[in-house]
C-alpha positions in Angstrom: 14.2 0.0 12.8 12.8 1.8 10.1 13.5 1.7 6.0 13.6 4.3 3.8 12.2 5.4 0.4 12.6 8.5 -0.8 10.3 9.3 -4.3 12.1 11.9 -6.0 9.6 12.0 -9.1 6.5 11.5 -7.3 7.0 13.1 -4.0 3.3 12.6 -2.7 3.1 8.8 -4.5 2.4 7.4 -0.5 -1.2 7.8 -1.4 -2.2 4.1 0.4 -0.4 4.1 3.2 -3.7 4.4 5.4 -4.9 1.3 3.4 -1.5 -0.5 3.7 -1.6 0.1 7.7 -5.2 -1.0 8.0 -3.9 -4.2 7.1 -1.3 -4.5 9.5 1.9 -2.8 8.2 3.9 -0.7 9.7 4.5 2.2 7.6 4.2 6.4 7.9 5.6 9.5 5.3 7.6 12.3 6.9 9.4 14.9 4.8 8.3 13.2 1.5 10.1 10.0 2.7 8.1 6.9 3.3 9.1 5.2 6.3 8.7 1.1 6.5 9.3 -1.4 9.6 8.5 -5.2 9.6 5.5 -6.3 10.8 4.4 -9.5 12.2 0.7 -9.0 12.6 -0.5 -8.6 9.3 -4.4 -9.1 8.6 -7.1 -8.9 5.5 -9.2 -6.0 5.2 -11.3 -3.8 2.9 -9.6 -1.2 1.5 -9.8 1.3 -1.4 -7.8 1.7 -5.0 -6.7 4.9 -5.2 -4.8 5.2 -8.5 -3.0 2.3 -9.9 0.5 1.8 -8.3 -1.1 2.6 -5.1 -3.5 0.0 -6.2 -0.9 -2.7 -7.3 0.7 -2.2 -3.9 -2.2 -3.3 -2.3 -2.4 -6.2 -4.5 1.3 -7.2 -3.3 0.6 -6.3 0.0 -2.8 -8.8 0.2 -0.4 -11.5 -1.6 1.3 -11.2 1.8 -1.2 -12.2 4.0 -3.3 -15.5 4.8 -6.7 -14.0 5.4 -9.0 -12.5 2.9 -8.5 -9.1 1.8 -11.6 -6.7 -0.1 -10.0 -4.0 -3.0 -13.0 -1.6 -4.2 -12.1 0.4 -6.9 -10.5 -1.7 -8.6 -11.2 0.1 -12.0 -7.4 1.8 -11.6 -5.7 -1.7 -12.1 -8.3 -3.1 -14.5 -7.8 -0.6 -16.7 -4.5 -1.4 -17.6 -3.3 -2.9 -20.4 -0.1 -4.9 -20.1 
């Protein structure tokens, strides 16, 4: 079974979800809606920063997972000042 977010500000915000898939999650956007199921098989990968809470979702997704896990681009998050 499938969860639900709906980004009512942001409608096309989904921008990693090819990233977030390569690593094993179970994830696809219909109708502006993003679409999320559990997944057991997660795995590391190289993927690509695309702007910075796209990028920080990556981050949290990598934190998920006990195998190594490559972010180019990082330039999005490092930017940041917090």
């Amino acid at each position: 079974e499938y969860s639900m977010l709906k980004d009512r500000v942001y409608p096309s915000r989904y921008s990693q979800v090819e990233d977030l898939n390569s690593m094993g999650f179970d994830m696809h956007v219909k109708d502006n809606c993003l679409y999320v199921k559990k997944s057991n098989q997660l795995k590391g990968n190289t993927v690509t920063c695309k702007d910075l809470r796209g990028g920080m979702s990556l981050v949290m997704g990598a934190l998920l997972i006990d195998d190594i896990t490559k972010i180019s681009n990082v330039y999005y998050i490092r930017k940041t000042k917090i």
